[in-house]
C-alpha positions as CSV (number, residue, x, y, z in Angstrom):
1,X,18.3,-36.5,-22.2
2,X,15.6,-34.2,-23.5
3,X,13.8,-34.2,-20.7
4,X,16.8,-32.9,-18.9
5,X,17.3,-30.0,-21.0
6,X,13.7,-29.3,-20.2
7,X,14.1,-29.9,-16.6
8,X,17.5,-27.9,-17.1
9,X,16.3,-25.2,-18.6
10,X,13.0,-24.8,-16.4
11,X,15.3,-25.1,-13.1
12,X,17.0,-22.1,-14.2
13,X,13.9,-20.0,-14.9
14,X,12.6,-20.5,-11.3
15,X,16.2,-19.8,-9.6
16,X,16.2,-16.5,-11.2
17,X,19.3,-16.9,-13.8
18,X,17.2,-15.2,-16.8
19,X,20.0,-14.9,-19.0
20,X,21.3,-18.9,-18.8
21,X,17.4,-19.7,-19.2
22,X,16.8,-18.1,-21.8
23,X,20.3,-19.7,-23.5
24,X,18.7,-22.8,-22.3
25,X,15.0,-22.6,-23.6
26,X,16.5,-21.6,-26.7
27,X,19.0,-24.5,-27.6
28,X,15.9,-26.6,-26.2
29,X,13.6,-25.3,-28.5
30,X,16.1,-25.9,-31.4
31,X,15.3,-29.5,-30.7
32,X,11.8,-29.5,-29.6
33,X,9.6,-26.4,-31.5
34,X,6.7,-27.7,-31.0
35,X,7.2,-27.2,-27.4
36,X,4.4,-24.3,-26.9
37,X,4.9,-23.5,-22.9
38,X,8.6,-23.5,-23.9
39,X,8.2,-20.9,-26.3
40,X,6.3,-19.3,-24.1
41,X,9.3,-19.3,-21.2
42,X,11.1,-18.1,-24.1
43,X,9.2,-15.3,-24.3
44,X,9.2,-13.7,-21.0
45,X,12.5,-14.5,-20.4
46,X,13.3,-12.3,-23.8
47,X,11.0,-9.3,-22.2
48,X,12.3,-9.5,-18.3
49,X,16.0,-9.5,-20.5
50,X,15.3,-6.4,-22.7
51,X,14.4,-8.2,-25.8
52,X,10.7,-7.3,-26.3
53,X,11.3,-8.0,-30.7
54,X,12.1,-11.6,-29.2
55,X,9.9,-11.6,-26.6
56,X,6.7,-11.4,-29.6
57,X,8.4,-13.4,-31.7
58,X,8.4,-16.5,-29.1
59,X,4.9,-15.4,-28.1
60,X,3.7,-16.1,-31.5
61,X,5.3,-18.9,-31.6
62,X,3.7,-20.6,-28.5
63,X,0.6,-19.8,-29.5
64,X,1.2,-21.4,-32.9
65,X,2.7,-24.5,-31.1
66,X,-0.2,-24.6,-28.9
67,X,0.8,-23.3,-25.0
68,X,-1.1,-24.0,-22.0
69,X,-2.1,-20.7,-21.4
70,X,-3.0,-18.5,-24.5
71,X,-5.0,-16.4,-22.5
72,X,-1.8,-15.3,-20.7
73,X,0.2,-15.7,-23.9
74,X,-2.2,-12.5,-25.4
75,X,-1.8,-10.6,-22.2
76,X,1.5,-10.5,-22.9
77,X,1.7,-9.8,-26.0
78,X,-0.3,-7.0,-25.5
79,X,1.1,-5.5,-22.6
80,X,4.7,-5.5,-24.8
81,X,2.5,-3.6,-28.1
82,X,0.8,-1.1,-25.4
């Protein structure tokens, strides 16, 4: 089932539907925080949706839970404190 709220919740990033994706990557993260490329999603769904205090706040957050990508993680960071 979890991986089905993943696959859910991803699915919905890449057709577009920012605001059920972000509901999504949310409720997964509730169960699975340690997901770091999931708090990344969360993070530039927050900043495409007009949440850029959300946006940092899942950025950290990925970082801390170890994303893929930090590089890309920073660059985003900084491009919402520039």
């Amino acid at each position: 089932m979890a991986d089905a709220a993943r696959g859910q919740a991803l699915a919905l990033l890449e057709a577009g539907r920012w605001d059920e994706a972000r509901e999504a990557w949310a409720a997964w993260l509730v169960r699975s925080p340690g997901d770091g490329d999931g708090w990344y999603n969360l993070g530039w769904l927050r900043h495409r949706t007009g949440d850029p205090v959300g946006a940092l706040e899942a950025y950290d957050q990925a970082l801390r839970a170890g994303a893929d990508d930090p590089a890309e993680t920073h660059l985003n960071r900084a491009t919402l404190l520039a």
